[in-house]
C-alpha positions in Angstrom: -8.7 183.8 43.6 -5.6 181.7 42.1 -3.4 183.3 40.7 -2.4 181.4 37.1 1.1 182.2 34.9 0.5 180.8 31.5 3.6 179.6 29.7 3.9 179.9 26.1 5.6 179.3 22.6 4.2 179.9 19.7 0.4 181.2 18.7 -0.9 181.2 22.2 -4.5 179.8 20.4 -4.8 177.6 24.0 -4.1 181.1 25.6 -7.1 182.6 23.8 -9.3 179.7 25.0 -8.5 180.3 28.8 -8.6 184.0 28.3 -12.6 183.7 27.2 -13.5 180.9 29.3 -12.5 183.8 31.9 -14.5 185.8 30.2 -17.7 184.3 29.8 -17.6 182.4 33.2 -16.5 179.1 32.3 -13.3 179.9 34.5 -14.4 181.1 37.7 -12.1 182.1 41.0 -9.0 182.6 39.0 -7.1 185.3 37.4 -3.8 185.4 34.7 -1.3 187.3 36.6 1.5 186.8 33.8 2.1 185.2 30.4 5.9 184.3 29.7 7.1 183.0 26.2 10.6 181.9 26.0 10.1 183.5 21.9 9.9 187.3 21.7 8.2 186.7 18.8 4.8 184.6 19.9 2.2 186.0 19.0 1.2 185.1 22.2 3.0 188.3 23.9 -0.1 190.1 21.8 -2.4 188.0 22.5 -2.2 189.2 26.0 -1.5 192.5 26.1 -4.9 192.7 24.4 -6.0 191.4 26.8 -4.4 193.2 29.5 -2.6 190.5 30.6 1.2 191.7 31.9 3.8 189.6 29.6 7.1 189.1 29.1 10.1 187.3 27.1 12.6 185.2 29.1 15.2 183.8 26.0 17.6 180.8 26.8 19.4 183.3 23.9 19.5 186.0 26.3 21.8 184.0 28.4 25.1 182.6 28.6 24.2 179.2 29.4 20.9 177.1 30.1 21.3 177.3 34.5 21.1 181.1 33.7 18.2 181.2 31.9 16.5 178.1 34.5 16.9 180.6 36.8 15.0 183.6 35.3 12.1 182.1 34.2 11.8 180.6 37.7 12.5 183.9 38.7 10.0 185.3 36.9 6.9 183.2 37.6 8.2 183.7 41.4 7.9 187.4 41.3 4.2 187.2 39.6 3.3 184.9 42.8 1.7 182.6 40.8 -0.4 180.0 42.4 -0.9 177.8 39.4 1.5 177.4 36.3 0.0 176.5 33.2 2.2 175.1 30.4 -0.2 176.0 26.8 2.7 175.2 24.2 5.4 175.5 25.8 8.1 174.0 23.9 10.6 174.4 27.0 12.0 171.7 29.2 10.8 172.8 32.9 14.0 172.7 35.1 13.6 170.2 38.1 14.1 173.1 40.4 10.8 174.4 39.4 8.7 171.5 39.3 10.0 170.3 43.1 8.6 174.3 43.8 5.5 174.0 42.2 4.9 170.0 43.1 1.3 169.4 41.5 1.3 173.3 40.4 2.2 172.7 37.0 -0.3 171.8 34.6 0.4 170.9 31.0 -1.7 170.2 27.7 -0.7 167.4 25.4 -2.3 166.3 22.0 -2.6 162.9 22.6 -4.5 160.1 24.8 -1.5 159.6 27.4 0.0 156.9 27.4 -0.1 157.1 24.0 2.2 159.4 21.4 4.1 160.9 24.3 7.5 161.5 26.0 10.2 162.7 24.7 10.1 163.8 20.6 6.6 163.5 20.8 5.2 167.7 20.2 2.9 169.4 17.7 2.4 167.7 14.8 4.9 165.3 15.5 2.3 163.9 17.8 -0.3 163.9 14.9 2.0 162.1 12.5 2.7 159.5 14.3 -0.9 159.1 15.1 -2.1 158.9 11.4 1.1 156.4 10.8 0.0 154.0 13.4 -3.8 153.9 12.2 -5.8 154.4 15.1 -9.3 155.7 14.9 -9.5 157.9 18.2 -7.2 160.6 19.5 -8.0 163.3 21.9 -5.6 165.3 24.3 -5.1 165.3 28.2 -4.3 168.0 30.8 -1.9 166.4 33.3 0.3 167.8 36.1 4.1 168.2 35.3 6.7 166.0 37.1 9.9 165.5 36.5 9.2 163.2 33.6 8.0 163.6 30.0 4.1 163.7 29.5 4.4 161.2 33.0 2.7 163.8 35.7 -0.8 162.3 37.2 -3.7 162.8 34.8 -6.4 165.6 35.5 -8.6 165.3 32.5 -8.8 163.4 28.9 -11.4 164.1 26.0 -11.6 161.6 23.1 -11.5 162.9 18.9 -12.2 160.8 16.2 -9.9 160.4 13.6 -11.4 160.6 9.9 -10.5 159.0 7.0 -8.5 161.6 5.1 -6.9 163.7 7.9 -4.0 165.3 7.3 -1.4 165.7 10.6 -2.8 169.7 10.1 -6.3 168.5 10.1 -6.7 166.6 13.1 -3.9 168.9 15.1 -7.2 171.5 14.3 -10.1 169.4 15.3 -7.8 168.1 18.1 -7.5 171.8 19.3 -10.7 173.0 19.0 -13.2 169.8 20.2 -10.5 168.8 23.0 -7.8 171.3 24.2 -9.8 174.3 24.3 -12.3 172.6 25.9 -10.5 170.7 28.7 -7.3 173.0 29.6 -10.2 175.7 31.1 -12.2 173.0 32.6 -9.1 171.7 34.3 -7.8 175.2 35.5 -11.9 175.9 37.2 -11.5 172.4 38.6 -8.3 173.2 40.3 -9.2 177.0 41.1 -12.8 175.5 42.8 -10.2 172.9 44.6 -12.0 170.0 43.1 -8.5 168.2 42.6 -6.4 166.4 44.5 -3.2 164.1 44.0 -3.4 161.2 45.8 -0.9 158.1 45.3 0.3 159.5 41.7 -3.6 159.9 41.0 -6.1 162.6 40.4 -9.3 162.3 42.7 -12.2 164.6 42.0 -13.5 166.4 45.6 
């Protein structure tokens, strides 16, 4: 069974979508064993304690510097012996001491096609924005492993959304969510859990 520690923000909406792929099956051989929001205030936190999901708040604001606080979330995710670390909004810069820990054990969800509208500055709607400014017709998102670049890790999985005349940066964020992140973040966390993944030269090969 892995063990997953999901890593969260804000709403925790890409929580809820690998809490019920759990549920209904779509998620087999793996189990949340934490969910850790770096804002006492996501919603998230409820999110999972309705589900019965043991959660916590580890604050850069509850510490007197940024190595402090490096050090507890690490610390935390340690002590829930966490096989697999899931990043679902995390609006958090992962210190380099945890991804050389957790080398291709990290998994993150972006709202884009990588390469494209990603790195650094490039989160939530900003993503969107600069989407609809540049014109194109099809955007999507991809579930990649973290390393110690921005949005640079080894792709696992990408799904394609159209972009309709009319969208609004809130608009397609929405259909991005629902047609593409919620579909591929659970796929890509059964993929891994059924070790049907593997990182070979910077690549993702399918077993």
């Amino acid at each position: 069974m892995l063990k997953v520690a999901v890593l969260v923000s804000g709403g925790g909406t890409n929580l809820q979508a690998i809490i019920d792929s759990m549920a209904n099956g779509k998620i087999t051989n793996a189990e949340i064993v934490t969910v850790i929001s770096n804002n006492k205030n996501a919603f998230a936190l409820e999110r999972a304690q309705k589900a019965g999901i043991p959660a916590k708040c580890v604050s850069p604001r509850d510490f007197e510097n940024r190595e402090q606080f490096h050090q507890a979330l690490l610390a935390a995710v340690e002590e829930s012996e966490a096989d697999l670390v899931v990043l679902a909004g995390f609006l958090v810069v992962i210190p380099s001491g945890m991804i050389a820990k957790y080398k291709n054990r990290i998994i993150n969800v972006h709202p884009s096609l990588i390469p494209s509208f990603c790195g650094t500055g490039y989160y939530g709607l900003k993503v969107h924005e600069a989407a609809l400014a540049r014109g194109v017709r099809v955007s999507g998102a991809t579930v990649h492993f973290v390393d110690e670049g921005t949005d640079t890790g080894p792709i696992i999985l990408q799904k394609a959304v159209e972009v309709l005349d009319g969208d609004t940066p809130q608009i397609l964020q929405k259909r991005i969510m629902e047609r593409a992140e919620w579909v591929i973040l659970p796929m890509a966390i059964d993929l891994i859990a059924n070790g049907k993944v593997e990182v070979k030269d910077g690549k993702v090969i399918s077993k």
